[in-house]
C-alpha angles and dihedrals in degrees: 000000000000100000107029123206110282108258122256089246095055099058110104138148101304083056093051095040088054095053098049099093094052106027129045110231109262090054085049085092120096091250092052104032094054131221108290093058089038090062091033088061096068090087098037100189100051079051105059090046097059100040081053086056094035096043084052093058093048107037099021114031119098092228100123102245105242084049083063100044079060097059091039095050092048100050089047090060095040088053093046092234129157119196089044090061102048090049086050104046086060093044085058098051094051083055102048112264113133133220093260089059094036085059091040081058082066099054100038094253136133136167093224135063089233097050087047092051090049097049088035090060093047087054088041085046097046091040099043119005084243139078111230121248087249094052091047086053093048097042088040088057083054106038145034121251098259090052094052096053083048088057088062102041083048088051099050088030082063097039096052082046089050091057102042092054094049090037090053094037090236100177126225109265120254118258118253 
């Protein structure tokens, strides 16, 4: 682990202040918040900024949901990256997805044409920064223009998380 969770006595106000958009108060504490928020509040502005863009793409953006959880999944297991899976695995579940699709995430396989193109952009984005011209055509018959770009920013979001978290060794949380 290269950047620890930050110590119980070290959370004040700048800690606090950066959780509240995204924790209610009781949960802005080391136990509740996990570890992931609990490393990235060492540097508590940084922190705030992203949870404002990263509280947009999962409670405001007009990507469906499971349609997230795709993206997200996908580019967990394409980052190698545990504890983004295994949030992720549950988010899924809460949303629908199964365990069948959820392995089928793993492989880079879907039953639908939607699912295909979503998993399809996060392989085009992680291989090459850009969404072929047949994917956009795929994703743009399914989804409005603002999702789709959501979709991108979702895919990247989740990929700069991926590498901060195996980059600062944050450890899956322990099940509860």
């Amino acid at each position: 682990m290269r950047v620890p969770p930050l110590p119980a006595d070290r959370w004040d106000d700048a800690v606090d202040h950066a959780l509240s958009g995204m924790l209610p108060a009781e949960r802005r504490n080391p136990v509740d918040a996990g570890n992931l928020l609990a490393t990235l509040v060492r540097h508590p502005t940084l922190t705030r900024s992203f949870l404002r863009f990263n509280n947009h793409l999962m409670f405001s953006s007009p990507l469906p949901d499971r349609l997230r959880e795709l993206a997200v999944l996908r580019v967990a297991h394409r980052r190698d990256c545990e504890y983004e899976w295994r949030h992720h695995v549950h988010m899924g579940r809460e949303v629908g997805l199964t365990d069948d699709v959820i392995a089928g995430v793993q492989r880079g396989e879907a039953t639908d044409e939607l699912d295909r193109a979503v998993l399809q952009a996060v392989d085009e984005l992680e291989d090459k920064s850009n969404v072929s011209d047949a994917t956009w055509t795929t994703l743009s018959a399914h989804l409005d223009e603002r999702q789709c770009m959501d979709l991108v920013f979702t895919i990247g979001c989740y990929g700069a998380l991926a590498m901060a978290i195996n980059t600062f060794g944050v450890e899956p949380d322990q099940e509860r």
